[in-house]
C-alpha positions as CSV (number, residue, x, y, z in Angstrom):
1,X,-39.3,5.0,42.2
2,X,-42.6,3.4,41.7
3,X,-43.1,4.1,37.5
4,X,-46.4,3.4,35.7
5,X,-45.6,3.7,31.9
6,X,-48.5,5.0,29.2
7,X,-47.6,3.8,25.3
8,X,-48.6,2.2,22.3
9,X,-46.0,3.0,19.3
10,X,-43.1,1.1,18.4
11,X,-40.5,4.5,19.6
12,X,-41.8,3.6,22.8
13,X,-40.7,-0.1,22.9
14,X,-36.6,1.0,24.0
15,X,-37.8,3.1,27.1
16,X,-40.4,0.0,28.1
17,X,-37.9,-1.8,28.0
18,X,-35.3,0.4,29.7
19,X,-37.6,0.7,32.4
20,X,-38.1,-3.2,33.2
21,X,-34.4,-3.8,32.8
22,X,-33.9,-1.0,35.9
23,X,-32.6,-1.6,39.2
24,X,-33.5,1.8,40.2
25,X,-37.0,2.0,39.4
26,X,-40.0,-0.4,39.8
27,X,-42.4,-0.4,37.3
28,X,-45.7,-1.3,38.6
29,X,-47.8,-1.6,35.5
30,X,-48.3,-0.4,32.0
31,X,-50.9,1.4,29.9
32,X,-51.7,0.8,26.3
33,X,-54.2,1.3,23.8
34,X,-56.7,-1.9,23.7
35,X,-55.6,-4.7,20.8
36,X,-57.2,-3.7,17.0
37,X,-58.1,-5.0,13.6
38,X,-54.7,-4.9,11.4
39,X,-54.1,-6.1,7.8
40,X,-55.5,-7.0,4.7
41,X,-57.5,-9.7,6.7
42,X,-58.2,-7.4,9.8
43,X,-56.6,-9.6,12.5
44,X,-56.7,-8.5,16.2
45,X,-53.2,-7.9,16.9
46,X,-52.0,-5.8,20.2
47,X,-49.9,-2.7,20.2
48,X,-46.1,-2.6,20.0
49,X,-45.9,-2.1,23.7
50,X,-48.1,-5.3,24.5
51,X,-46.1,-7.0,22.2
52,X,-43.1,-6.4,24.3
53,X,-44.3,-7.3,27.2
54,X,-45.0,-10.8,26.2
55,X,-43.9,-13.4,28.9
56,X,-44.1,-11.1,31.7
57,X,-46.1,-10.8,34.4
58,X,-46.2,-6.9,34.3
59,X,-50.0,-5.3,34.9
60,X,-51.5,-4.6,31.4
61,X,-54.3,-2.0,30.9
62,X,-55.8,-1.1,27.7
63,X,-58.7,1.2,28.3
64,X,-60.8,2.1,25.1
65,X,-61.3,5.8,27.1
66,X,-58.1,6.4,29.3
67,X,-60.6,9.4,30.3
68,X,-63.1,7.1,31.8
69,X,-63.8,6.8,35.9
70,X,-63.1,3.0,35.7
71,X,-59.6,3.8,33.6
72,X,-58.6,6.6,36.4
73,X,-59.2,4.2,39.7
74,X,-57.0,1.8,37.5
75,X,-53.7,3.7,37.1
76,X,-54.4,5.1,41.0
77,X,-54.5,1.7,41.9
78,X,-51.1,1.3,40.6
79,X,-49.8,4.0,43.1
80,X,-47.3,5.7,40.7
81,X,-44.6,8.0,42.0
82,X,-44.1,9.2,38.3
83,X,-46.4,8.2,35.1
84,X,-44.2,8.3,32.1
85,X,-46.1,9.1,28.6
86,X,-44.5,8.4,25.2
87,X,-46.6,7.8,21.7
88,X,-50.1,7.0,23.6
89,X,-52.5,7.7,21.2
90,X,-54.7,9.7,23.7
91,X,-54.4,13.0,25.8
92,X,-54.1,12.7,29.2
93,X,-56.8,14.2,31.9
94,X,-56.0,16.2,34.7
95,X,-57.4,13.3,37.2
96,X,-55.0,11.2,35.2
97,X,-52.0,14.1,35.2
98,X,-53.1,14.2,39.1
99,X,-52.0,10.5,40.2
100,X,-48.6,10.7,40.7
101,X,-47.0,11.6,43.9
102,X,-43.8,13.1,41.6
103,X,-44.7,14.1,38.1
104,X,-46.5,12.7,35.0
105,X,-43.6,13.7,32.3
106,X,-43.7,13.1,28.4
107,X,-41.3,11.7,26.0
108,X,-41.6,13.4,22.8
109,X,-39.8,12.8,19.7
110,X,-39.0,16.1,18.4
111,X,-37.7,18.9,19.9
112,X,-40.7,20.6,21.3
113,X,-42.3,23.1,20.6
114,X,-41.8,22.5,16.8
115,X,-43.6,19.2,15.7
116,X,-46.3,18.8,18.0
117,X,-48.2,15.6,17.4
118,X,-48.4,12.2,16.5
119,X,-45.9,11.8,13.3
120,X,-42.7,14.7,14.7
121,X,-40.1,13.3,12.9
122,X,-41.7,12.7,9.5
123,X,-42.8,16.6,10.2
124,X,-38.8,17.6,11.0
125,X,-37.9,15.8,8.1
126,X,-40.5,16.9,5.2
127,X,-39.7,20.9,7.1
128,X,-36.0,20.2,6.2
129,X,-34.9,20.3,9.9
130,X,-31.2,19.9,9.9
131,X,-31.9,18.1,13.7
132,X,-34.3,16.6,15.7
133,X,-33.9,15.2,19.0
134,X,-36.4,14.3,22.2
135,X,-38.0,16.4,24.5
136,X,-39.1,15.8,28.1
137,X,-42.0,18.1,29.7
138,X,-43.9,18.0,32.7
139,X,-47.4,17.3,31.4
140,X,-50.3,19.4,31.2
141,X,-53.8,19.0,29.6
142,X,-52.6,20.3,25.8
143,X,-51.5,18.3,23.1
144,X,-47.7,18.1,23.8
145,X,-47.5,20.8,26.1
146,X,-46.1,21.6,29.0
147,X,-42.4,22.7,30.7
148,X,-39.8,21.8,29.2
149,X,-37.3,20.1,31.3
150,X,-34.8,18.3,29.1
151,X,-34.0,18.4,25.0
152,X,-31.3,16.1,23.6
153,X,-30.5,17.1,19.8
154,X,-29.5,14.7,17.0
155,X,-28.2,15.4,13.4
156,X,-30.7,14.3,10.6
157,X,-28.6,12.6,7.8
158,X,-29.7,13.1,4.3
159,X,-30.1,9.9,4.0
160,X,-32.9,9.3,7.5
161,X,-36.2,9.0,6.1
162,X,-39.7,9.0,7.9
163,X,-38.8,5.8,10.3
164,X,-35.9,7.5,11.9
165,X,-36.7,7.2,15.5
166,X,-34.2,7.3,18.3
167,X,-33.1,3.9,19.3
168,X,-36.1,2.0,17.8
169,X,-35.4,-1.4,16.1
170,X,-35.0,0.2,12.3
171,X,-31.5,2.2,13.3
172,X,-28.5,1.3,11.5
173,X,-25.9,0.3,14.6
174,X,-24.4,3.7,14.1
175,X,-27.1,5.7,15.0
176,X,-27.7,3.5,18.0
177,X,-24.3,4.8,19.2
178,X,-25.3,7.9,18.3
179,X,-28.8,8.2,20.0
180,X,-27.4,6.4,23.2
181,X,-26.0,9.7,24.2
182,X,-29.1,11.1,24.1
């Protein structure tokens, strides 16, 4: 399956590279948000997914408008069976939601439709949510929104704090195990 991946956060660095390490899909290029002033000293540094990417050949996109005409012909040109969305940093357009052959589906880190947004587990946690988990959906135009098609739940300790994240690099090798079920 031809797989065109949309990210720019760090919880999106284990499913980037997920997908590139697959034998069953192909992924045929990658979308991020363009490289931006960081730091004290306001150095141009690329996203967390560019990052990864490093030393690979893979197609790299980084529209300043992911809404723009010039953006859209882009990703079609990359002929996606399925466009898979996790931490972007934009909401997607139907032309955009409209590419794939299969589905354009979203990773969210929370289990949806509590926590909509761009910090979900710092939300579960300050609510006092006992769990938290991923949700897949079929995309739509909302923020978030969509039908659900798959939840995986996962305790939250007492001791998780605002940079829990399933699978990213900050988990203790315990919750790796843990979240690998997921």
């Amino acid at each position: 399956m031809r797989v065109v991946f949309i990210g720019t956060g760090e919880i999106g660095v284990p499913t980037l590279l997920a997908l590139l390490r697959s034998g069953e899909h192909q992924l045929t290029g990658v979308v991020t948000q363009p490289d931006k002033p960081v730091g004290r000293e306001q150095r141009i540094e690329p996203s967390p997914i560019k990052k990864a990417l490093t030393g690979t050949k893979m197609p790299i996109l980084q529209p300043a408008r992911i809404k723009d005409r010039q953006s859209i012909e882009e990703i079609r040109a990359l002929s996606p069976d399925v466009i898979l969305v996790m931490a972007y940093g934009q909401i997607l357009s139907r032309p955009i939601l409209e590419i794939p052959s299969l589905a354009c589906l979203n990773l969210h880190a929370s289990l949806l439709p509590r926590h909509r947004g761009a910090a979900p587990i710092q939300a579960a946690i300050a609510s006092g949510n006992s769990e938290t988990g991923i949700t897949v959906v079929y995309m739509d135009e909302g923020l978030d929104t969509g039908d659900i098609l798959l939840q995986r739940k996962i305790d939250i300790l007492p001791t998780d704090t605002g940079g829990l994240a399933c699978c990213t690099t900050g988990w203790r090798k315990s919750r790796r195990r843990r979240c690998s079920r997921l």
